[in-house]
Gaussian input, Z-matrix of N, CA and C with variables (Angstrom, degrees):
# hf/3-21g

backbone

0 1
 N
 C     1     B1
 C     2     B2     1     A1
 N     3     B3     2     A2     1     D1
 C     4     B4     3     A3     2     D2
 C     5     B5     4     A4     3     D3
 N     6     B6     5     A5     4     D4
 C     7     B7     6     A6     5     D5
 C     8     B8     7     A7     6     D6
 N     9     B9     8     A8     7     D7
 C    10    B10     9     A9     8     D8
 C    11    B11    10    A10     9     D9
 N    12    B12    11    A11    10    D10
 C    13    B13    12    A12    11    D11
 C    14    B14    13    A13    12    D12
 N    15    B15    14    A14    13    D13
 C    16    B16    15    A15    14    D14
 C    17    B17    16    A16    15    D15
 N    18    B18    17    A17    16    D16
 C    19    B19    18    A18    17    D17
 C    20    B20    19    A19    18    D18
 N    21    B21    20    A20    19    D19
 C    22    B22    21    A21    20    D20
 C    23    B23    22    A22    21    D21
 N    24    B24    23    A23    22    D22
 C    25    B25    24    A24    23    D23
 C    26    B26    25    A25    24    D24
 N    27    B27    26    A26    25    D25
 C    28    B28    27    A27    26    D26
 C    29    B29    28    A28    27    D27
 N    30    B30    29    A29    28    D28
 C    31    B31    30    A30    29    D29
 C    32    B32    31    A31    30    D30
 N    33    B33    32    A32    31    D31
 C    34    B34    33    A33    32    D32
 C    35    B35    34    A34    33    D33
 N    36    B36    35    A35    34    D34
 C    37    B37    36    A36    35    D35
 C    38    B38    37    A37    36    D36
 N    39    B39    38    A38    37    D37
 C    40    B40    39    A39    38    D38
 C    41    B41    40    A40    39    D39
 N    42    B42    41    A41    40    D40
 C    43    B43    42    A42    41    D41
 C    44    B44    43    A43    42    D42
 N    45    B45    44    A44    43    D43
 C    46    B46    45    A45    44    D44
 C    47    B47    46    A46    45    D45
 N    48    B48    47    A47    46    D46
 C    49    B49    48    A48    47    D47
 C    50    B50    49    A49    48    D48
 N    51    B51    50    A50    49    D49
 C    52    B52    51    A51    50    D50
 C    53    B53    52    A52    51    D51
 N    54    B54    53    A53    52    D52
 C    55    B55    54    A54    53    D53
 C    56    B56    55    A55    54    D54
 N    57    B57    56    A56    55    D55
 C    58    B58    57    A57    56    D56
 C    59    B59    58    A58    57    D57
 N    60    B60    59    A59    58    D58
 C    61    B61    60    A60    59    D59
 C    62    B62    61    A61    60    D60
 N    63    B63    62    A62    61    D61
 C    64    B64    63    A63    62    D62
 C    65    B65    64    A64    63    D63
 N    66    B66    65    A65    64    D64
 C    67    B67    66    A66    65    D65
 C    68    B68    67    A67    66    D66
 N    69    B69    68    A68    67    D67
 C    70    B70    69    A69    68    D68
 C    71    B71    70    A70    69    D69
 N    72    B72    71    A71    70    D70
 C    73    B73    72    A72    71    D71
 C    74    B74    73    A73    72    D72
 N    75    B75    74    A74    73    D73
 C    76    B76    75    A75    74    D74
 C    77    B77    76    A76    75    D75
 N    78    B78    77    A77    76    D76
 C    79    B79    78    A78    77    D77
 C    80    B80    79    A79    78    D78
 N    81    B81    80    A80    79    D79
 C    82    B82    81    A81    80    D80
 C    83    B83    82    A82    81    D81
 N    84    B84    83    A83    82    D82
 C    85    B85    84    A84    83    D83
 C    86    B86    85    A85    84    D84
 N    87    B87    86    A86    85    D85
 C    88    B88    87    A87    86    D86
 C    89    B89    88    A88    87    D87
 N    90    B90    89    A89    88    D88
 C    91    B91    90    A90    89    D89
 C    92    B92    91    A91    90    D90
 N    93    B93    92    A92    91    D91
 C    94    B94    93    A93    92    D92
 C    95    B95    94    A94    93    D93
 N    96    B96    95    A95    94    D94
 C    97    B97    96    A96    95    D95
 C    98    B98    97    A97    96    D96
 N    99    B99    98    A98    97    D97
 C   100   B100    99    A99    98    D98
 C   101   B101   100   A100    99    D99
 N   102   B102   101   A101   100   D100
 C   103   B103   102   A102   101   D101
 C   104   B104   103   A103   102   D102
 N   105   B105   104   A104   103   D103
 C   106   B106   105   A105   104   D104
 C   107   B107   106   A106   105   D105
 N   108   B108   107   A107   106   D106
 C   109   B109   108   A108   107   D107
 C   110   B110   109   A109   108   D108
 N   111   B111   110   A110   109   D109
 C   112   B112   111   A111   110   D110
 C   113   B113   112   A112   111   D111
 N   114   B114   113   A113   112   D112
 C   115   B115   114   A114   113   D113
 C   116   B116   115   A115   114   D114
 N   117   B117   116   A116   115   D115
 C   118   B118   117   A117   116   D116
 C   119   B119   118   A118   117   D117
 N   120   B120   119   A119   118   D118
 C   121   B121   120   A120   119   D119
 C   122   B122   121   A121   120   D120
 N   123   B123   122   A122   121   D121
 C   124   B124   123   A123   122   D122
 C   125   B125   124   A124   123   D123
 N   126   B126   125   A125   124   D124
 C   127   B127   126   A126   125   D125
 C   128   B128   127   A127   126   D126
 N   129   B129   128   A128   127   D127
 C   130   B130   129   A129   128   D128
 C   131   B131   130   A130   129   D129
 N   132   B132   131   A131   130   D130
 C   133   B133   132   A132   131   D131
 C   134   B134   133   A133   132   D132
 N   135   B135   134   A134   133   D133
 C   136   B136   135   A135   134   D134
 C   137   B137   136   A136   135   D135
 N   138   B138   137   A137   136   D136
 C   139   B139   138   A138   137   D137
 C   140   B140   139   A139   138   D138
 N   141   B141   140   A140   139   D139
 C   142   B142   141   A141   140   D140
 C   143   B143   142   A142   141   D141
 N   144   B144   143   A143   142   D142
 C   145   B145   144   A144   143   D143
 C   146   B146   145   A145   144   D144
 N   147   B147   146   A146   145   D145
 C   148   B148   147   A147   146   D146
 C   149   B149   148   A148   147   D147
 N   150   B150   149   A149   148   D148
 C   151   B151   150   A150   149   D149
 C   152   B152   151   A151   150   D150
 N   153   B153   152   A152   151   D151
 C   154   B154   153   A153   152   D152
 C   155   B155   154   A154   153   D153
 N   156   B156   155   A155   154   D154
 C   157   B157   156   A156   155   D155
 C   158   B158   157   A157   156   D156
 N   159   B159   158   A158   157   D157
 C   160   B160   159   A159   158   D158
 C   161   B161   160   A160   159   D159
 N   162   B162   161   A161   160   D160
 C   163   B163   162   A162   161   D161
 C   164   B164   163   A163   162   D162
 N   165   B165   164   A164   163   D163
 C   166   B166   165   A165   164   D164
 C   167   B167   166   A166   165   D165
 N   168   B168   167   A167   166   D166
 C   169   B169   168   A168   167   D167
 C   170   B170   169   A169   168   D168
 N   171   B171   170   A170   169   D169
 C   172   B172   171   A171   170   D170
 C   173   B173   172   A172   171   D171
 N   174   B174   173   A173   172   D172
 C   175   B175   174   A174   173   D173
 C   176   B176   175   A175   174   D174
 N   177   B177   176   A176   175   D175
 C   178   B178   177   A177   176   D176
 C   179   B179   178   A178   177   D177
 N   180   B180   179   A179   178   D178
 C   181   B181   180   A180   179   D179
 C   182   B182   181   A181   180   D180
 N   183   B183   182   A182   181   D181
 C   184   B184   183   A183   182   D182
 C   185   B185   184   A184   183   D183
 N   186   B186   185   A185   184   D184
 C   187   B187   186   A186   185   D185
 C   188   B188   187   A187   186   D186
 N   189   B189   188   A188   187   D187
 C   190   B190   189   A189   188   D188
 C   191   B191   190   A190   189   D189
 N   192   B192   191   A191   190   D190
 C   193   B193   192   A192   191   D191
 C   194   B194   193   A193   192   D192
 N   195   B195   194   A194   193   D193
 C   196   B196   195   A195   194   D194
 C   197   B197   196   A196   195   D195
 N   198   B198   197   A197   196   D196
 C   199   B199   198   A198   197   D197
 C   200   B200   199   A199   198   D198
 N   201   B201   200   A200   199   D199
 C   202   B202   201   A201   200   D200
 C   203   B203   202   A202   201   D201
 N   204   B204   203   A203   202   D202
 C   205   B205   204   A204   203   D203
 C   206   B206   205   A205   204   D204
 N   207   B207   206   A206   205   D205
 C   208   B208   207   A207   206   D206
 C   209   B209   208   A208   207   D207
 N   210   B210   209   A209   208   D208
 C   211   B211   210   A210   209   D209
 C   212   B212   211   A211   210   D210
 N   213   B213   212   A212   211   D211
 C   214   B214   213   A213   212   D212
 C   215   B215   214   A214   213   D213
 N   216   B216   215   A215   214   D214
 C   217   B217   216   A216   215   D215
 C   218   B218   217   A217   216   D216
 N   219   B219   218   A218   217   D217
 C   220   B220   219   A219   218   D218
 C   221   B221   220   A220   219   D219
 N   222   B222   221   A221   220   D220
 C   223   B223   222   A222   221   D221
 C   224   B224   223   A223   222   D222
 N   225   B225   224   A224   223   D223
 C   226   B226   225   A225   224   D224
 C   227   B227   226   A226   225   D225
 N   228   B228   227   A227   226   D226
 C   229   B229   228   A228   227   D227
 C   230   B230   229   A229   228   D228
 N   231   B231   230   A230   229   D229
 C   232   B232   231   A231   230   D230
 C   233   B233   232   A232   231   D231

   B1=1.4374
   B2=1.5293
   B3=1.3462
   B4=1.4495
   B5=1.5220
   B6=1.5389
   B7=1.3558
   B8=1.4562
   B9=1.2855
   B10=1.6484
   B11=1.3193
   B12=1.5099
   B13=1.2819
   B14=1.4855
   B15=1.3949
   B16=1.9079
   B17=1.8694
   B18=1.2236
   B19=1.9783
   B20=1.7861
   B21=1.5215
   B22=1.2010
   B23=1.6121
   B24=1.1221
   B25=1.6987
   B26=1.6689
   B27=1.9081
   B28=1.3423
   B29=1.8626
   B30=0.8148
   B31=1.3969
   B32=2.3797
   B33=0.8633
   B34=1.8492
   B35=1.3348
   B36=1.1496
   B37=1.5988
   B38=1.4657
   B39=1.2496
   B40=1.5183
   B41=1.7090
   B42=1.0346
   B43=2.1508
   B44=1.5081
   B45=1.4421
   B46=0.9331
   B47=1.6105
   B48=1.5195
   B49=1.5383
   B50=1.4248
   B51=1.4165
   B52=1.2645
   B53=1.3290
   B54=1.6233
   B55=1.6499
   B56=1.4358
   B57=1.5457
   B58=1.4985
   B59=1.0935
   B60=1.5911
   B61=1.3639
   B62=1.4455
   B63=1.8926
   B64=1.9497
   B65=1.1461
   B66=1.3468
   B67=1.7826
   B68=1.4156
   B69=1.3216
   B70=1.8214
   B71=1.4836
   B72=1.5178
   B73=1.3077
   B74=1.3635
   B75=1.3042
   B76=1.1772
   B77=1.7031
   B78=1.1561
   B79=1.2955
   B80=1.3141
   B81=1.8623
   B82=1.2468
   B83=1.7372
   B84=1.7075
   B85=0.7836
   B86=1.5386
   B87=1.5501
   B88=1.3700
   B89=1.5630
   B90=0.9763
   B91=1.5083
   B92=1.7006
   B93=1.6770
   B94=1.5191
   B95=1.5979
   B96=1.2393
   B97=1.5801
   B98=1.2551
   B99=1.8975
   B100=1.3906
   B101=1.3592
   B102=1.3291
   B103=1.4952
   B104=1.3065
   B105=1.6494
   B106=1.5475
   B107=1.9598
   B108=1.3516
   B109=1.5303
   B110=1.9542
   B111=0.6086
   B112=1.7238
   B113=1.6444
   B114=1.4177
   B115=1.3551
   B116=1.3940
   B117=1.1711
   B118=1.6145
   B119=1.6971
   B120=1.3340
   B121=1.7612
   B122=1.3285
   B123=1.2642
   B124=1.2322
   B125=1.5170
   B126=1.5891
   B127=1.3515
   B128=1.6132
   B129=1.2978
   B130=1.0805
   B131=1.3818
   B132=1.0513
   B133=1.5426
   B134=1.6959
   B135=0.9455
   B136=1.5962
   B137=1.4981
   B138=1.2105
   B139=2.0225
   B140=1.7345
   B141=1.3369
   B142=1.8710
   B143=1.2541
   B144=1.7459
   B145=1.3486
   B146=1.5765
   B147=1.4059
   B148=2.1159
   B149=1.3780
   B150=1.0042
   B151=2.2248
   B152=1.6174
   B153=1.6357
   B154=1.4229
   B155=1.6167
   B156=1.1308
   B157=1.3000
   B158=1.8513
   B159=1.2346
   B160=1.6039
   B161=1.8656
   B162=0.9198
   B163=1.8952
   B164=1.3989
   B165=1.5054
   B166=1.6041
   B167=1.8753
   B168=1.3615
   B169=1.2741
   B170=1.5756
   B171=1.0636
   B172=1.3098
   B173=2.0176
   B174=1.3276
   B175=1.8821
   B176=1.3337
   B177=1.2719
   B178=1.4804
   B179=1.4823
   B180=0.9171
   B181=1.7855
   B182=1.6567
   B183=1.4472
   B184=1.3001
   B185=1.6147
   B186=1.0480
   B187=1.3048
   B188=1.3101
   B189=1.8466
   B190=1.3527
   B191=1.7288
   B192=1.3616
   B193=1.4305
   B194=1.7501
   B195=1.1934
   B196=1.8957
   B197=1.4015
   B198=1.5593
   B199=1.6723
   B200=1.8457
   B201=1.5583
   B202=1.6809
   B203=1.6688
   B204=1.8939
   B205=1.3012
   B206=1.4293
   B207=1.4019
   B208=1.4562
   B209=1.5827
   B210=1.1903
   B211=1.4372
   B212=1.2333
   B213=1.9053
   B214=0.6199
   B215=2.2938
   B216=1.2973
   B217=1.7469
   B218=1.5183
   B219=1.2960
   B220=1.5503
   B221=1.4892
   B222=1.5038
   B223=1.4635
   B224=1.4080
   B225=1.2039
   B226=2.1364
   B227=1.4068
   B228=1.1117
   B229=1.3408
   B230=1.8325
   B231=1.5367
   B232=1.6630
   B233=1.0573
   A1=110.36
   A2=112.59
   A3=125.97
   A4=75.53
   A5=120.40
   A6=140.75
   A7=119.79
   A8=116.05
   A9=121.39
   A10=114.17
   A11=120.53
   A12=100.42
   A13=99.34
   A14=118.94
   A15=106.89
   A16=85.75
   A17=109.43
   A18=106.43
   A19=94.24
   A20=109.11
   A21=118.20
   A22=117.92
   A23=95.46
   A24=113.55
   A25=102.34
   A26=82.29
   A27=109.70
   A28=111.24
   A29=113.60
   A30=144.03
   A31=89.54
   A32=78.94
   A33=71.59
   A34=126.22
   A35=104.66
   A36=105.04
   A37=121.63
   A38=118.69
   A39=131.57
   A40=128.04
   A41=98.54
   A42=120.48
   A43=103.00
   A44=131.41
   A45=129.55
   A46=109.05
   A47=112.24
   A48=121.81
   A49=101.85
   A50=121.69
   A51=147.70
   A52=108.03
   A53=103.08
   A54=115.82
   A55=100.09
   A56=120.04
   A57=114.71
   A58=138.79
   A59=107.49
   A60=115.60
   A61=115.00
   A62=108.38
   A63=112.75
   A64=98.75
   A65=140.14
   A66=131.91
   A67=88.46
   A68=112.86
   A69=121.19
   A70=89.42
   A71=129.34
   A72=112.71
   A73=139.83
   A74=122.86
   A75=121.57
   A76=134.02
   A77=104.23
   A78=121.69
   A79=112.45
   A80=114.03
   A81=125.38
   A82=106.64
   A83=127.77
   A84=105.48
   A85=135.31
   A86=122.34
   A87=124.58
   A88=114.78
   A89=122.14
   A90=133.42
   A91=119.27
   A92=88.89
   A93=112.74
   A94=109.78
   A95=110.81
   A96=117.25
   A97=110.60
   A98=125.98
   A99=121.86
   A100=110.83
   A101=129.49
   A102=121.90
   A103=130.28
   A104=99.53
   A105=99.14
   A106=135.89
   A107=87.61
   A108=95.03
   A109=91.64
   A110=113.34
   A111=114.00
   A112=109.35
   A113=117.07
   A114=113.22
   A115=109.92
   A116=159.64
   A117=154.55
   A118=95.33
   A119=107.42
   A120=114.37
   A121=95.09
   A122=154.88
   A123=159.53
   A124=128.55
   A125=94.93
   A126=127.08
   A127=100.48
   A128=133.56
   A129=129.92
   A130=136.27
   A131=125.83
   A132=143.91
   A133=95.15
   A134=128.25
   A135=149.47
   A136=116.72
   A137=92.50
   A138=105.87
   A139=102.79
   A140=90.96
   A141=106.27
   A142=105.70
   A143=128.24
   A144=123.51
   A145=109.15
   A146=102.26
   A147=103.63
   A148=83.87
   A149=124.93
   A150=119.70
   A151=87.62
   A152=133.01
   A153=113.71
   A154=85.01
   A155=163.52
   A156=158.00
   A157=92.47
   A158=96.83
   A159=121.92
   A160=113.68
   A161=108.48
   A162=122.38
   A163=87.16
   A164=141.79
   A165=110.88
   A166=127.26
   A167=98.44
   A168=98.63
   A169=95.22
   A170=124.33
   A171=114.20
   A172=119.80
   A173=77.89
   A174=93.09
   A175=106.21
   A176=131.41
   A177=132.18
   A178=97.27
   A179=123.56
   A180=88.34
   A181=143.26
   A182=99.16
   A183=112.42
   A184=128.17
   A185=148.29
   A186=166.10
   A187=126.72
   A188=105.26
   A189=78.46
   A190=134.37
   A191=103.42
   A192=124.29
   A193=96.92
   A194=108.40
   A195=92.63
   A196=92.45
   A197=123.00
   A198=113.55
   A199=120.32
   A200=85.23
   A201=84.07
   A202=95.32
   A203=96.16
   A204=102.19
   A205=113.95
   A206=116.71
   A207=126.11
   A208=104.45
   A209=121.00
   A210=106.18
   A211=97.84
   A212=114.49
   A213=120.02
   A214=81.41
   A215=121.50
   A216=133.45
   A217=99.75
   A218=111.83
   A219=127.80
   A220=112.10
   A221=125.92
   A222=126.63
   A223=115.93
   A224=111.01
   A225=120.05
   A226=118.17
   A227=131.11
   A228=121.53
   A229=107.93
   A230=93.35
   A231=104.49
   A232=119.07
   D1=-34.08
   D2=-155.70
   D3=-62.78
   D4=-86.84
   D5=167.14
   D6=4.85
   D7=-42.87
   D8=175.73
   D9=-89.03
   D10=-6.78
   D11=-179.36
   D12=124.29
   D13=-16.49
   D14=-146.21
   D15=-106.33
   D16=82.58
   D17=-165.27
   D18=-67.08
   D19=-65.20
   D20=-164.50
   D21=-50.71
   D22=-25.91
   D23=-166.08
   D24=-63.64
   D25=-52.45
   D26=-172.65
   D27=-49.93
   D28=-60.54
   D29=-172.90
   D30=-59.98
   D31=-80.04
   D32=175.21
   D33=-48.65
   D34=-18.09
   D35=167.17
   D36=-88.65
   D37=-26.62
   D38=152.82
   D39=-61.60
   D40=-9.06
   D41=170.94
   D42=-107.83
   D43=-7.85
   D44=-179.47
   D45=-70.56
   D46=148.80
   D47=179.69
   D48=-122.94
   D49=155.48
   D50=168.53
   D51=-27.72
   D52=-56.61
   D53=-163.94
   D54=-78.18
   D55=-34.75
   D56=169.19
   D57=-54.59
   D58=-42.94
   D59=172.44
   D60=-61.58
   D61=-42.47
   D62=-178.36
   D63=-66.55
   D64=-25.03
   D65=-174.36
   D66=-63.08
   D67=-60.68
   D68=-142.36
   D69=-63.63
   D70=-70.50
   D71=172.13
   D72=-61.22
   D73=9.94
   D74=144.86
   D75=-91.67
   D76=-9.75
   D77=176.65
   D78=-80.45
   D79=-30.73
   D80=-171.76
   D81=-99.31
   D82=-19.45
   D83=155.91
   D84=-89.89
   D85=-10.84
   D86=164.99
   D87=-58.65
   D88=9.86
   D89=178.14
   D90=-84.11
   D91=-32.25
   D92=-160.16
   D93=-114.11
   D94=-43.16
   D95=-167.51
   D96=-100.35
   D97=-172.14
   D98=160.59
   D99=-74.21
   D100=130.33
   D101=147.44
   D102=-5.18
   D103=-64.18
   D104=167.36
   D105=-51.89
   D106=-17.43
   D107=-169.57
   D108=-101.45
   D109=-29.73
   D110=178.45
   D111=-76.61
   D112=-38.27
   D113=169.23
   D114=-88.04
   D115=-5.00
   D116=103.23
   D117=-5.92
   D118=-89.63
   D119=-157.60
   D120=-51.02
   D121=-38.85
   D122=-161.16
   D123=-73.11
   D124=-32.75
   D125=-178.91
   D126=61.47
   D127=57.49
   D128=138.18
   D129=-79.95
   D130=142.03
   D131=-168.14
   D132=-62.17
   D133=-74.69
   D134=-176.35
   D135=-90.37
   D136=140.21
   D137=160.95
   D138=-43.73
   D139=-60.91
   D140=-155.56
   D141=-54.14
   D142=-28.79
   D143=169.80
   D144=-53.50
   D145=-43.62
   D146=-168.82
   D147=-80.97
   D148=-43.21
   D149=-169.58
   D150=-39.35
   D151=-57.29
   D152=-145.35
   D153=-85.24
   D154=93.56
   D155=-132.27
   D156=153.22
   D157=-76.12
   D158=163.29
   D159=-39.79
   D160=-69.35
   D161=-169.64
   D162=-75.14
   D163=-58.07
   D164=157.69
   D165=-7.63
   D166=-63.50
   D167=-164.42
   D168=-78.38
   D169=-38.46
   D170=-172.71
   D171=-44.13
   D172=-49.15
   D173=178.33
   D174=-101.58
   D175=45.03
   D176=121.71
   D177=-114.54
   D178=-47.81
   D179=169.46
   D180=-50.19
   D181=-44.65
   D182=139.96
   D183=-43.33
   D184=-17.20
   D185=151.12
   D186=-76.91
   D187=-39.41
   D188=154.53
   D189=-103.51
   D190=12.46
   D191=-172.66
   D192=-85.10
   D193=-6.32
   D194=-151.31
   D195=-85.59
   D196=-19.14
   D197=178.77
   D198=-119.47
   D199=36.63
   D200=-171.30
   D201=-108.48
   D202=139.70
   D203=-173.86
   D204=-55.54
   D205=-178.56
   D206=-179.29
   D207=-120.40
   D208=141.87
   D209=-179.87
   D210=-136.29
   D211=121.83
   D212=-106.43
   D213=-136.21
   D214=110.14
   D215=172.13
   D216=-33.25
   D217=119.94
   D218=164.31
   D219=-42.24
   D220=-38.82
   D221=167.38
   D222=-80.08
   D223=-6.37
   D224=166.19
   D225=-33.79
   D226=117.10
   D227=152.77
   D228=-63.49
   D229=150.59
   D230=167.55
   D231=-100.11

C-alpha cells in the first residue's frame, strides 16, 4: 500500500488489532446478511450481542442525518 501511494491507509492498517479488524467485519457484515447468520459466524451467545452491532449503525446514521439540510417544495409550508 505504502508503495502505491496509500501512506496513511498504509500506516492504519499497521495499528490495526485482531478485535478491530473482527468488529469492522462484523459491523460490515450485519449490513448485508440475517442477524441470525452473522451471530452464528461470530460465535455469539445472543442476538442482543450482534443487535448492539446493529444500533451502532443506527446512531451513526442518525449522526450523520442530524445536520443535513432539508430541501424544502416551493408549495411547502414553513
Amino acid at each position: 500500500m505504502q508503495g502505491d501511494g496509500f501512506i496513511e491507509d498504509a500506516d492504519a492498517l499497521l495499528e490495526a488489532t485482531a478485535h478491530w479488524l473482527r468488529h469492522t467485519g462484523i459491523s460490515d457484515d450485519v449490513k448485508r446478511r440475517p442477524r441470525e447468520h452473522v451471530r452464528d459466524d461470530a460465535g455469539h451467545s445472543s442476538g442482543a450481542i450482534t443487535d448492539k452491532y446493529v444500533d451502532v449503525e443506527l446512531r451513526a446514521r442518525h449522526a450523520t442525518a442530524k445536520n443535513k439540510p432539508i430541501k424544502q417544495d416551493e408549495g411547502s409550508i414553513e
